[in-house]
C-alpha positions as CSV (number, residue, x, y, z in Angstrom):
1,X,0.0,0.0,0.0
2,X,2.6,2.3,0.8
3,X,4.4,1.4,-2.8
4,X,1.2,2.4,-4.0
5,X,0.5,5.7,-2.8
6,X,4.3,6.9,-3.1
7,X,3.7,6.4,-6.7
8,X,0.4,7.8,-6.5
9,X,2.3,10.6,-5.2
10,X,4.5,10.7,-7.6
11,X,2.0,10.9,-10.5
12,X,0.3,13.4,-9.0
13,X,3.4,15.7,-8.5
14,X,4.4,15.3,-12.5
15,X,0.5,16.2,-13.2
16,X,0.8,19.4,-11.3
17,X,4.1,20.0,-13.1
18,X,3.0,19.8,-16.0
19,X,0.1,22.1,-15.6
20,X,1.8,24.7,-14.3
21,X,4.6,24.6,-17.4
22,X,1.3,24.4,-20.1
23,X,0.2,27.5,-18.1
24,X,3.3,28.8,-18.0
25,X,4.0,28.8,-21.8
26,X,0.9,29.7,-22.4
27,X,1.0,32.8,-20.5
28,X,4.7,33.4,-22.7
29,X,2.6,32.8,-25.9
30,X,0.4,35.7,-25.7
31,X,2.5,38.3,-26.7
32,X,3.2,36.0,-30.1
33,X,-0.3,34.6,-30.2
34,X,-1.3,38.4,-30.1
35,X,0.8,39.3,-32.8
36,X,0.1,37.0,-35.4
37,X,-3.2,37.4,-34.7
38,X,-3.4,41.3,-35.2
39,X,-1.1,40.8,-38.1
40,X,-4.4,39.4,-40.0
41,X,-7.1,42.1,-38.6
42,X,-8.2,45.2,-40.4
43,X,-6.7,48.5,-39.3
44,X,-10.3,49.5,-37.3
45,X,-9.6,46.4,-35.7
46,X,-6.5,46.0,-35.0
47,X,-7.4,49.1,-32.5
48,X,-10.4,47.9,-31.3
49,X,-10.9,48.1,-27.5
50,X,-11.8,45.6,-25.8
51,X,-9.2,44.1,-28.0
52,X,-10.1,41.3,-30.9
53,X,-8.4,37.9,-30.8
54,X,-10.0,36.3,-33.7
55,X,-10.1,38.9,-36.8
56,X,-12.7,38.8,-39.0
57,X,-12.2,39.0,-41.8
58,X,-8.7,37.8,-42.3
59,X,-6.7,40.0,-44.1
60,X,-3.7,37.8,-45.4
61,X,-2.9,40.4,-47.6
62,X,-1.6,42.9,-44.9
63,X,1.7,40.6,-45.4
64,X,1.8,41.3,-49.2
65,X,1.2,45.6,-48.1
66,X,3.6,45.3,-45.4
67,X,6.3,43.4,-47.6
68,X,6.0,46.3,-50.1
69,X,5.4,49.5,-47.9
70,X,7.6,52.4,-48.7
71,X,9.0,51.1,-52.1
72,X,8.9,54.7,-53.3
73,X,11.3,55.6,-50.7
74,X,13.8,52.5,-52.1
75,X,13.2,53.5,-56.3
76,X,10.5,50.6,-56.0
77,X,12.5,47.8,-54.4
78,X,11.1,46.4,-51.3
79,X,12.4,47.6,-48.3
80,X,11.9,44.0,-46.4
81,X,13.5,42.0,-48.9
82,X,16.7,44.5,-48.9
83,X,16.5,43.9,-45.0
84,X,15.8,40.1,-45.3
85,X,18.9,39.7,-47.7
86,X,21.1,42.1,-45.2
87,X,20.1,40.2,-42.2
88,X,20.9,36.6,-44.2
89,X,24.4,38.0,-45.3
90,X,25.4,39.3,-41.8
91,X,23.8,36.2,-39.8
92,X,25.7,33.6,-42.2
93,X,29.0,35.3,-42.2
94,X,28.4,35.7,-38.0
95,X,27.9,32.6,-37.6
96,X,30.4,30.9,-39.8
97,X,33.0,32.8,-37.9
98,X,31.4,32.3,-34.8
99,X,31.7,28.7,-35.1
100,X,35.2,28.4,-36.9
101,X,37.1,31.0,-34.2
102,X,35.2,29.8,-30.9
103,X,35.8,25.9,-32.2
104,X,39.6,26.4,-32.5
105,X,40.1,28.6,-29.3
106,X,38.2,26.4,-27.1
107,X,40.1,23.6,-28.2
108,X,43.5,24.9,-27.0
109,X,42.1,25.8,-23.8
110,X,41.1,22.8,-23.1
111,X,42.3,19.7,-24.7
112,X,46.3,21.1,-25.5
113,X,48.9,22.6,-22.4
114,X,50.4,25.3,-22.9
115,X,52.1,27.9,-20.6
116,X,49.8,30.1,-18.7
117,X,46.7,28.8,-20.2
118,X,44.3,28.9,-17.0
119,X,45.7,32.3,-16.5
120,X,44.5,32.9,-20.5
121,X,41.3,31.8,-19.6
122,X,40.9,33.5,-17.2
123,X,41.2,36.3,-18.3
124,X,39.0,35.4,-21.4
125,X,36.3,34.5,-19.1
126,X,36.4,38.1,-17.0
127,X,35.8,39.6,-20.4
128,X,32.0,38.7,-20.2
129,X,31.7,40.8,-16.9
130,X,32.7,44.4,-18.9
131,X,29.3,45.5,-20.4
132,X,28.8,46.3,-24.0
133,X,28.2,50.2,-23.1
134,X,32.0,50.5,-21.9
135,X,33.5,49.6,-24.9
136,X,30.9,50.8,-27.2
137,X,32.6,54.3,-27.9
138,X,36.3,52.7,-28.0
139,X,35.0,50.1,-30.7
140,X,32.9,52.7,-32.6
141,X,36.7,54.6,-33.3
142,X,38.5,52.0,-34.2
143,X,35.8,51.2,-36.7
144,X,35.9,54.9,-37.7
145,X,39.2,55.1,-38.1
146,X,39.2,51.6,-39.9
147,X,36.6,53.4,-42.0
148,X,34.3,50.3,-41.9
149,X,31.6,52.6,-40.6
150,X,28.3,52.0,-42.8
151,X,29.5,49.0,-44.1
152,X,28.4,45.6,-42.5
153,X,32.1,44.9,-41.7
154,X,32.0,45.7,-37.7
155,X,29.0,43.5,-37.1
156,X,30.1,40.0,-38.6
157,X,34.5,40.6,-38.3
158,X,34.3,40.8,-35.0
159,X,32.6,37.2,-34.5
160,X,36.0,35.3,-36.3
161,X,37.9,36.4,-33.0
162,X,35.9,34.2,-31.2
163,X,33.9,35.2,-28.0
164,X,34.4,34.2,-24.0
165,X,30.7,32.8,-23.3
166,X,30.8,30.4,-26.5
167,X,34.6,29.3,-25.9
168,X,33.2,28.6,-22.0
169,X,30.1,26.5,-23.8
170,X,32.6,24.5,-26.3
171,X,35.3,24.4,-23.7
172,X,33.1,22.6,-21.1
173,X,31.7,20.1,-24.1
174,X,35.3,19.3,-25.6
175,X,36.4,18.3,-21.6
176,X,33.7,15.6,-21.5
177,X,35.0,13.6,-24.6
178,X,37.5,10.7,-23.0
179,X,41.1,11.6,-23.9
180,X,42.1,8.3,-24.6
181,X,40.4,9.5,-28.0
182,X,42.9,11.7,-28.8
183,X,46.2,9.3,-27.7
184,X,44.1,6.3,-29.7
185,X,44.5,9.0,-32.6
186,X,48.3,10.2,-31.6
187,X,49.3,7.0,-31.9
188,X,47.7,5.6,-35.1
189,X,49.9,8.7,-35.8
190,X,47.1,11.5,-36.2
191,X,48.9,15.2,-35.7
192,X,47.2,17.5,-33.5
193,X,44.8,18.9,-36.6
194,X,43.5,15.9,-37.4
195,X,42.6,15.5,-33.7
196,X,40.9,18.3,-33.4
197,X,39.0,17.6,-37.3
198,X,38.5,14.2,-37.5
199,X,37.8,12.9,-33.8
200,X,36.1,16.2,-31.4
201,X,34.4,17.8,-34.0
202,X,32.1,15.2,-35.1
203,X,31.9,14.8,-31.5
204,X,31.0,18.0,-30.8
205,X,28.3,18.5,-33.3
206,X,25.5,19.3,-30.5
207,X,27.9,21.9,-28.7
208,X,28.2,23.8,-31.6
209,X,24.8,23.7,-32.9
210,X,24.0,25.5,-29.9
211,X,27.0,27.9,-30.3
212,X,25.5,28.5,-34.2
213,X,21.7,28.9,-32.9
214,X,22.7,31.4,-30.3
215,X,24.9,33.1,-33.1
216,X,22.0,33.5,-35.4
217,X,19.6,34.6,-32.6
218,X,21.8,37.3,-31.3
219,X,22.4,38.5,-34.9
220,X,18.8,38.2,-36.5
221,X,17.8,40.1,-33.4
222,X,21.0,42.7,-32.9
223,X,19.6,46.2,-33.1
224,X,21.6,48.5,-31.0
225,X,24.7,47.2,-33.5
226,X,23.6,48.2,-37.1
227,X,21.9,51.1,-34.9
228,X,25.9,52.5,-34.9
229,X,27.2,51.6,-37.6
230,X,24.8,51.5,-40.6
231,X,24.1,54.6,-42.2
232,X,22.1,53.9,-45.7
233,X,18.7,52.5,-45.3
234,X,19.6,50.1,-48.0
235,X,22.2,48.8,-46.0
236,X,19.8,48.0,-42.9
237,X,19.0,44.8,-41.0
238,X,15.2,43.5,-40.5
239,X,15.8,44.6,-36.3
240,X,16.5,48.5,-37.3
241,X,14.4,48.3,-40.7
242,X,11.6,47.4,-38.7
243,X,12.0,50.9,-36.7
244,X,12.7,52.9,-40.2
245,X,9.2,50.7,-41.1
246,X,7.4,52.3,-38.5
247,X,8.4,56.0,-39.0
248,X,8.0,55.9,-42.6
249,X,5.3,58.1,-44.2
250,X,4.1,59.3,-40.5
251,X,4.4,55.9,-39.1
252,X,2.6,52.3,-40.6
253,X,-0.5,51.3,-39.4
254,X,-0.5,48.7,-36.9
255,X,-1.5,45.5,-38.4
256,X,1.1,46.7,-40.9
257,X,3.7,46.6,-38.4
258,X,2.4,43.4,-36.9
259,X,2.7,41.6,-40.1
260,X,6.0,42.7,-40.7
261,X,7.2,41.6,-36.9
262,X,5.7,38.1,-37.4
263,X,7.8,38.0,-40.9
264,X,10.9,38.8,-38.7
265,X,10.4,36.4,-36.0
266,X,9.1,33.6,-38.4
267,X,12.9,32.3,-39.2
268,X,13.6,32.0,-35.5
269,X,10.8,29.9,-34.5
270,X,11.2,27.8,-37.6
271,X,14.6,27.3,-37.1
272,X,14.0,26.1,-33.9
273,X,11.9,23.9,-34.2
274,X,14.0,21.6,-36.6
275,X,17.0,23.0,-34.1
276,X,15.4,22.0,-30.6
277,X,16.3,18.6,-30.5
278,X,20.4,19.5,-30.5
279,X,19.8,22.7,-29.1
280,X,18.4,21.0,-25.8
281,X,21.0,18.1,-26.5
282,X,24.2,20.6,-26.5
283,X,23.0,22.5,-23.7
284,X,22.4,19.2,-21.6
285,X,26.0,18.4,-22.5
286,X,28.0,21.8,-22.4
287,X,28.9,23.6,-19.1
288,X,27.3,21.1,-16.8
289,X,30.5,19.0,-16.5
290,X,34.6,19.1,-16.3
């Protein structure tokens, strides 16, 4: 009896749980719910108080007004696909670099010795506690003076130098893999390279999914960046396009600027969705252990 109501108990327990988390993310999913809801009402709805959940009718065509709103400003291109293709050129190059420069570094911090490594990182690792704000200004003149200001150079070059949070993440990953891999490999006669290419990175695959799902979410989403250092409004990203969106022609009407949002957050959620399964698995694996 007592097996039985400990389980009972149990059950129970996992029951209430789960409601909570369902009420939980449902609370969470308003603010999305909301928006791709509005981004289907008519203007007089979209305004309506007490508010509308359900529009009637749908207005699907508030994507195809909000995808082309302001072409006269852009000689009749379309200001969101000029952001979409900026945001896809930054986020690939950001994240390719990303990956490439934060894969190497962590691997020397922690599968190779080396004088004064701990001390390396450190120092690497105290970098995350200076806030963005403080070096803002310093990095904005060396830019300048670089004279990659308006160009999309200071928001993808700085990613290949690799990052202290994502060499932590791949650092942590890389010390869980048994390194009697590596001697196995040093003494079939595998040099330090081939190591790293052909025995932790296929290893390490879930580690740095996560690294290149953060990188794309950072960048996709990155406003205060192209903020300083994009100038031409053809050279801006979906994040400060969508502001430009709203102040052009004494502001877009709401359901306008609804659709457009729901167009910029639509590669995020899609992406994770086929993502979640190794996003979940790298970050169950990364930082937890070593």
């Amino acid at each position: 009896m007592a097996k039985k109501s400990l389980k009972h108990q149990n059950i129970t327990s996992v029951a209430i749980v789960h409601i909570v988390l369902v009420l939980l993310s449902a609370l969470f999913l308003i603010p999305l719910i909301w928006m791709i809801s509005t981004s289907f009402k008519t203007e007089v709805q979209a305004s309506a108080f007490p508010p509308v959940w359900i529009p009637d009718p749908v207005e699907s065509i508030n994507y195809k007004k909000a995808w082309e709103y302001g072409k006269e400003q852009l000689n009749g291109q379309a200001p969101m696909l000029i952001y979409l293709r900026n945001s896809i050129i930054i986020a690939i190059l950001t994240v390719t670099g990303t990956v490439i420069s934060n894969a190497i570094v962590a691997y020397s911090f922690a599968r190779l010795k080396w004088p004064g490594r701990d001390l390396a990182f450190a120092i690497t690792l105290a970098t995350m506690m200076v806030p963005f704000p403080v070096i803002m200004v310093p990095l904005f003149g060396l830019f300048k003076d670089f004279g990659w200001v308006g160009t999309f150079r200071p928001l993808w070059i700085p990613a290949w130098f690799a990052g202290a949070f994502n060499i932590f993440l791949l650092r942590q990953f890389y010390r869980t893999i048994p390194f009697e891999l590596s001697e196995a490999a040093k003494i079939d006669g595998c040099t330090e390279w081939g190591i790293f290419h052909q025995v932790i990175l296929p290893l390490a695959k879930p580690a740095l999914a996560v690294v290149a799902l953060f990188s794309f979410m950072g960048t996709w989403n990155d406003f205060l960046g192209p903020l300083l250092y994009l100038q031409d409004q053809k050279a801006y990203t979906l994040a400060i396009g969508l502001q430009a969106f709203r102040s052009q022609a004494g502001g877009a009407p709401i359901h306008l600027q609804m659709a457009a949002s729901t167009m910029m957050v639509a590669p995020i959620i899609i992406l994770f969705f086929f993502t979640q399964k190794q996003f979940i698995q790298g970050i169950a694996t990364s930082g937890l252990k070593g």
